[in-house]
N, C-alpha and C positions, 0 to 999 in steps of 0.2 A: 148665887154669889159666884162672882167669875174671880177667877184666883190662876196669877199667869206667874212660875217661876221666874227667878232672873236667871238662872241657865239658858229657860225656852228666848227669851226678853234676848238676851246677848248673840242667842243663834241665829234667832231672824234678822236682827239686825246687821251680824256678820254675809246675811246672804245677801239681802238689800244693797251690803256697799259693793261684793262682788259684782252685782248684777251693773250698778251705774258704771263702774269700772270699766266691766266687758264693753259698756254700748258706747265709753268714752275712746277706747281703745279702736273699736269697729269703726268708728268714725274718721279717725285718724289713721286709717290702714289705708286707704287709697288716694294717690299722688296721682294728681292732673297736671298735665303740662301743657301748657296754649303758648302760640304765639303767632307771627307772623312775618312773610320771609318777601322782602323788599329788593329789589332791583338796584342797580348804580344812576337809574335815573328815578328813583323815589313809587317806581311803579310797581304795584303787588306782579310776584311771578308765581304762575298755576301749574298743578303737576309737579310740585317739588315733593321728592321722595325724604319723609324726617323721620330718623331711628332715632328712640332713646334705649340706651343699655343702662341697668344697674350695674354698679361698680362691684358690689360684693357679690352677685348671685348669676354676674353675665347675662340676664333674660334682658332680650329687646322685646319692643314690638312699635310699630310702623303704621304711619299715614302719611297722606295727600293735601297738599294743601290745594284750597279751592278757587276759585276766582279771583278772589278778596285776598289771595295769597294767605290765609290763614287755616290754622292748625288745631289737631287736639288729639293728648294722646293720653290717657288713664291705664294707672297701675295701681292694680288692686295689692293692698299687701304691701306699699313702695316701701323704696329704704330711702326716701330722699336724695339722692346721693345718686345724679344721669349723668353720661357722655351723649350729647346729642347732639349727630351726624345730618346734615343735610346734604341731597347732590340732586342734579338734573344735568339733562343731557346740553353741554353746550357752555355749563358753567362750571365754573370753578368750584370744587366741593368746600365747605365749610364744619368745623367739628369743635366742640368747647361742652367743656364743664358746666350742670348746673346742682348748686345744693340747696335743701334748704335750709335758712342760717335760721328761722324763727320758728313760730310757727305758723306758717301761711298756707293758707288753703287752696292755692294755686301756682305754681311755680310757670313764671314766665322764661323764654327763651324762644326770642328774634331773631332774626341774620338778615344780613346783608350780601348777597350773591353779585361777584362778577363773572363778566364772561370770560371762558378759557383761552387761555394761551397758550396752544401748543407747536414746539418750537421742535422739527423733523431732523435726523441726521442727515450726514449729505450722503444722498446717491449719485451714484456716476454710472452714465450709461454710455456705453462703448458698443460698436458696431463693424460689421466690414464696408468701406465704401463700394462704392461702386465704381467696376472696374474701368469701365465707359459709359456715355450716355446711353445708351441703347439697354443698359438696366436699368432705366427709369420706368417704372411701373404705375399707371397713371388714376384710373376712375376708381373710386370707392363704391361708386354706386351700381357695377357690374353688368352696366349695360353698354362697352364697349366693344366695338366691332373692327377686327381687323380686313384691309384692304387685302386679301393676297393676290397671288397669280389665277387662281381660280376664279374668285372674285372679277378680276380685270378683264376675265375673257368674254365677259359681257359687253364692253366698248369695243367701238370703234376705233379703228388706227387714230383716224383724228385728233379721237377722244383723251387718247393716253396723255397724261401729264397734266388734263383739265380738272382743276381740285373740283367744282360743279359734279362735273360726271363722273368723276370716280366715287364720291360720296354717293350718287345717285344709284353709284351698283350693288350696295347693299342694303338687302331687303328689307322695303319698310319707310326708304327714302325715295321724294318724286321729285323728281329733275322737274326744274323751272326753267322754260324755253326765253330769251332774250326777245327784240324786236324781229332782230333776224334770223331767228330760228336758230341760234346755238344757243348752246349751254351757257345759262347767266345763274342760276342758282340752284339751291337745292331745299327739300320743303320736308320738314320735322312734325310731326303731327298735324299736319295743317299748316302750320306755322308761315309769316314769311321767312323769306332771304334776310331778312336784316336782323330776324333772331340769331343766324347762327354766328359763330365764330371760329376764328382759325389762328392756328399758333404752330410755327415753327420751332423746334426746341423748346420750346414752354413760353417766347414770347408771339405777343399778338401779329398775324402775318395780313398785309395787306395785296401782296401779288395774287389773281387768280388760277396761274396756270404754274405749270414746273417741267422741265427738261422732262423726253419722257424716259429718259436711259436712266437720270435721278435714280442713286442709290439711296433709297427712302424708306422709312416703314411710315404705312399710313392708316391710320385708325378713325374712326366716328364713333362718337361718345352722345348716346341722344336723350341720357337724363345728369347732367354732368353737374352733383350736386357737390361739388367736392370743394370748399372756400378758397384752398391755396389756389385754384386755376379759375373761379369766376365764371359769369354765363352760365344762370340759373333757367333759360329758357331755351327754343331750338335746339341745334345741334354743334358740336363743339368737334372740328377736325384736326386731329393732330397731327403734326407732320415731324417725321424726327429723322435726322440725317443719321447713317450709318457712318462708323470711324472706317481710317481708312487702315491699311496693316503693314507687314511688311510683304506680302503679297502683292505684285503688281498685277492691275489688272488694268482691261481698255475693251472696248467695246463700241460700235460705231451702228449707225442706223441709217435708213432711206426710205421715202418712202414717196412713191410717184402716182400722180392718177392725171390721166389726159381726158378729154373729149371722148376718144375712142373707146374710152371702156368704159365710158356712162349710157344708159338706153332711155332714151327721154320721148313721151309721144308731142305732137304736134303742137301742143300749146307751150311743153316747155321748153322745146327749141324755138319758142317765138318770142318767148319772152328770156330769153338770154342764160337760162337755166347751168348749161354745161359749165365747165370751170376748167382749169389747169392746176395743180399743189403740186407744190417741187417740198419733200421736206429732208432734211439733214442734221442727224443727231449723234451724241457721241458721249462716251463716261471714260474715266481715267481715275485710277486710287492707285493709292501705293504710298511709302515710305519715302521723306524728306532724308532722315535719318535714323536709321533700323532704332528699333525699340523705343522710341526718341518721339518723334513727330512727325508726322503722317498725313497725306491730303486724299481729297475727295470732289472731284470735278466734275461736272455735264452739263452739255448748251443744249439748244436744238434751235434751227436757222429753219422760218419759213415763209416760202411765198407763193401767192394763192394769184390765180391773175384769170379775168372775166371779163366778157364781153360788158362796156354801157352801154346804158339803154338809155335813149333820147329822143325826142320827138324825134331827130331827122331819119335814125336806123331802125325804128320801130317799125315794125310791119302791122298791118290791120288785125290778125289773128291775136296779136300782142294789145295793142291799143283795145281790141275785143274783153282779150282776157283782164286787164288793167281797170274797166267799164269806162274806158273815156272813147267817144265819137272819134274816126278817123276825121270825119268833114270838120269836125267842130277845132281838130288839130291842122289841117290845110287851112281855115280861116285864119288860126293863129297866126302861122308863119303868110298868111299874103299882108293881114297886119302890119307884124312885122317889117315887112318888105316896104309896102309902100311907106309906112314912118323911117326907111332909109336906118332902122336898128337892125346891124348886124347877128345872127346867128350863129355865126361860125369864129371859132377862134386858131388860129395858124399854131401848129405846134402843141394842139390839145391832145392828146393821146384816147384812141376810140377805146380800150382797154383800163378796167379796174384792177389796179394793181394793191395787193396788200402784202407787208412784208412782217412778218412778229418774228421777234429772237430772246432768248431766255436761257440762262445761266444762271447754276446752281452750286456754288463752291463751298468746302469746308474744310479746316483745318485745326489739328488737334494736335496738341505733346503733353505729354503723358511725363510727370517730373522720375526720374531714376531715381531708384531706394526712395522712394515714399513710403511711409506706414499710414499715409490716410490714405494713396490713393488717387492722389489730384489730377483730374483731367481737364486743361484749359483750350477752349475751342473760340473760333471765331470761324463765322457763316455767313457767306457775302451770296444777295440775289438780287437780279435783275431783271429787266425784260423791257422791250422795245415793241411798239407798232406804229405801222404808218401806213397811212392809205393815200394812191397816186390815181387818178390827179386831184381831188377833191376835198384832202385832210395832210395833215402833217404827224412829225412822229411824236412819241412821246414818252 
């Protein structure tokens, strides 16, 4: 006979309701939070960093949302009751309240992300000008090469003032020979002549040569990757005129070569080799008006004068060296003859005359009591050739 108090009967039962309680309790102690965090153009955004804090107990804890732009973040124990913070890098941070008013077994919480707007104080950047152009500081890319007097003492008298061969004197650059054997350009890795470029004061210079008295600095730049200046291949030569001061200065040059002080063997006194150069050169700087405005002057005058060579004054050793037949040039001229076409022109001059002239000016004023600095220049250049009898100047 089984016989159960109601004592025992109320006790068990008291434990039975504890026990559904507890697992009803356990089940309602952890707060999920999902959602998904959307763009301004409706597209999920990945890597969003989303904190939820309890309000009563300050605990966060933290996730990623994934490709899908979605979330998930579970609190064991929650109080219903989140601030949840979203932010990524580039967007504008988002942060808002979620409770729960029911009892829902998921607490939802979206956002919508824009991108940042960040709006900088103003800086001001202040400098000292420069006092003259001659502090202008040019390649970034450190492979500039200054011309100097050392440098120069590799040319020829000639040579001075030829931008070709003064480029050509520092190491690494090959002079490119013209038809006639002078200086027509100059070769940058290989490169032709028509890669390089050249610029006077910073704009692009189309004259070959310069006074050679030019008070100049001259530089070769031969990887000249720098945007403000252009000419991303060959070589880039810079020429920059020096200010003038209050310092007068002047300076003159000469320079003669005859016949007689050339030593030529036989073939090339037969073909007309020797020459005559008369050349004449000169610089002048100094102050307009002290402190004020200032100039900077230099020509150079020259003329080259040489035998022509012509059928009639050719000699055989010439016509030899040349590879053309002396007989095959008397047949010409009996030709000639008997078709009654004259040869000879009255007043033709037996002499190749060439004359070149080049001038190099600049002038600068410097404004009084400036606080920037302002130095306004203007740079006039020229040059002249002419060949007699057989070309004109130009």
């Amino acid at each position: 006979m089984n016989y159960t108090s109601p004592f025992l009967r109320r006790f068990v039962g008291a434990i039975g309701l504890l026990l559904v309680c507890s697992l009803t309790l356990a089940a309602q102690a952890v707060d999920i939070i999902r959602g998904r965090v959307l763009g301004t153009d409706a597209q999920p955004i990945s890597n969003v960093l989303v904190t939820a804090t309890t309000l009563g107990g300050n605990v966060s804890r933290s996730s990623r949302t994934d490709k899908n732009g979605r979330y998930t973040i579970s609190f064991p124990g929650g109080e219903g009751d989140y601030w949840v913070t979203f932010a990524a890098v580039g967007l504008a941070p988002r942060r808002y309240q979620v409770m729960r008013t029911a009892d829902q077994e998921i607490l939802i919480a979206d956002a919508r992300m824009a991108p940042a707007t960040v709006t900088l104080d103003a800086v001001q950047v202040s400098g000292r000008a420069a006092a003259s152009r001659s502090d202008t500081v040019s390649d970034v890319s450190g492979t500039e090469k200054t011309l100097d007097d050392a440098t120069a003492g590799f040319l020829n008298v000639d040579q001075l003032g030829d931008l070709a061969a003064m480029a050509s004197a520092i190491p690494g650059v090959q002079l490119l020979l013209g038809a006639d054997g002078g200086a027509d350009a100059f070769s940058v890795f290989g490169l032709g002549g028509d890669q390089n470029n050249t610029q006077l004061n910073g704009l692009n210079f189309g004259d070959a040569a310069l006074p050679r008295d030019a008070n100049v600095m001259t530089s070769l730049s031969t990887s000249p990757y720098d945007v403000s200046r252009g000419g991303f291949s060959g070589g880039q030569l810079q020429v920059r005129t020096r200010s003038g001061s209050n310092f007068i200065r002047r300076g003159l040059s000469g320079n003669l070569i005859t016949p007689q002080m050339q030593w030529l063997d036989q073939t090339g006194l037969a073909t007309g080799q020797q020459f005559t150069n008369m050349s004449l050169g000169g610089s002048a700087s100094g102050p307009i008006k002290a402190d004020r405005a200032f100039f900077n002057s230099s020509f150079q005058y020259d003329r080259r004068l040489q035998d022509l060579q012509t059928l009639l004054s050719e000699s055989s050793l010439g016509f030899e060296t040349a590879g053309v037949a002396a007989d095959s040039v008397a047949r010409l001229l009996n030709i000639l003859g008997a078709g009654n076409v004259p040869i000879t022109v009255g007043g033709y001059s037996p002499e190749r005359i060439r004359t070149t002239a080049t001038m190099l000016n600049s002038f600068d004023y410097v404004q009084p009591n400036s606080n920037r600095g302002n130095t306004f220049a203007i740079t006039l250049s020229g040059n002249y050739s002419g060949t007699a009898p057989v070309g004109g100047g130009g």
